[in-house]
Structure formats: C-alpha cells, structure tokens
C-alpha positions in Angstrom: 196.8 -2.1 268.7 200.5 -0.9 269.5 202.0 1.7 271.1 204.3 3.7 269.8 207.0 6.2 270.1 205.2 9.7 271.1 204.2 11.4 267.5 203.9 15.5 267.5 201.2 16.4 265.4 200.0 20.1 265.6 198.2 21.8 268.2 199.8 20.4 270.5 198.1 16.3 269.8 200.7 13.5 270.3 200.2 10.6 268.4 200.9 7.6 271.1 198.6 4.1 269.4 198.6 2.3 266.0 195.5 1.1 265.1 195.3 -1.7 262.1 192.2 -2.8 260.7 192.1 -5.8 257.8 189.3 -5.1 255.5 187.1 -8.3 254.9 188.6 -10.6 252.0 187.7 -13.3 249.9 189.5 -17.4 250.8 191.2 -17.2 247.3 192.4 -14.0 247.5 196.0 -13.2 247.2 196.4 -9.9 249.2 193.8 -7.5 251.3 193.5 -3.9 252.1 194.5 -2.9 255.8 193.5 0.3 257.3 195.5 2.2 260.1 195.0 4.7 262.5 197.4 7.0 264.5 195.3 8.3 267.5 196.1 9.7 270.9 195.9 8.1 274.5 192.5 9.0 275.1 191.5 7.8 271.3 191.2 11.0 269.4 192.2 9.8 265.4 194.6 12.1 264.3 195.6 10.3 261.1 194.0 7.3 258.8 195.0 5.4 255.8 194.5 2.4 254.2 197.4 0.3 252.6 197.2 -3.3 250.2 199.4 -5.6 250.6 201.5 -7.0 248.3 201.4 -10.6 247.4 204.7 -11.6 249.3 203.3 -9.6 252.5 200.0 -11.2 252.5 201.6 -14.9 251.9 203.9 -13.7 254.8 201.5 -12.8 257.3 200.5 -16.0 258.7 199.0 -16.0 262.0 200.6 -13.1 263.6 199.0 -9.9 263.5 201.0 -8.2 264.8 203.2 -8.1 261.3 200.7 -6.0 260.3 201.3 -3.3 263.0 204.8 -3.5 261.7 204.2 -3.1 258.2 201.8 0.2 258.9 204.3 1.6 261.3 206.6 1.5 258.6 204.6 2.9 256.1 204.1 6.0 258.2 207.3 6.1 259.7 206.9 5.5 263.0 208.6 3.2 265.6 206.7 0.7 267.5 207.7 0.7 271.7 204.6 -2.4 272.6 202.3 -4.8 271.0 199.1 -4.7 273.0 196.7 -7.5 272.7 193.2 -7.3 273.7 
C-alpha cells in the first residue's frame, strides 16, 4: 500500500491510499494483470482498475513491489507521498 497525495473525488471523499493487487500468474509467463485501488483513510474504495503489464515492466519488476505502486500511480495520475509496508 502507499499513500498518496490527497485525491478530491465527489461528495466530499478524498482519495489518500493506493492499493495494488498482482493477479495470480503462471512461472513462464511473460507479463501479469495488477489490480489497483484508490480508497480513503478509513478504507472506503472509491476507484478500481486493473492494468497488464507490458513485457519490459514485468521483466523490470524484480523484487520490489513497490514499482508496482509506481506504475499504478502513474496510470491514474497520481503522486505517491509514502510506501507503506505491512
């Protein structure tokens, strides 16, 4: 999960976490699906979408998850202020 840069989203729901989910995948494969999740401090999922990575980005991703967060945040345009681990 990360934190990010305070979202407004209507009705007065501020987007302030990045979820990102990897979708199970085979040993031989060559890319995956993520999914991500904008939601609020207290959890509430405003916003979810599901992204596959290219080729270069999956052979990129090593061990570091948290290039994932990054490559969600920039698909929905939003600026990531923490990595949290848990």
């Amino acid at each position: 999960m990360a934190k990010i840069q305070e979202v407004n989203y209507p009705f007065g729901e501020v987007a302030t976490d990045l979820l990102v989910y990897v979708q199970g995948f085979n040993t031989t494969a060559n890319t995956c699906m993520i999914n991500y999740v904008l939601t609020t401090e207290i959890g509430k999922q405003l916003l979810s979408d599901r992204y596959e990575l290219t080729e270069t980005e999956f052979q990129a991703w090593g061990q570091d998850n948290t290039y994932l967060d990054q490559i969600a945040a920039d698909k929905l345009g939003v600026v990531i202020i923490s990595d949290i681990v848990e």
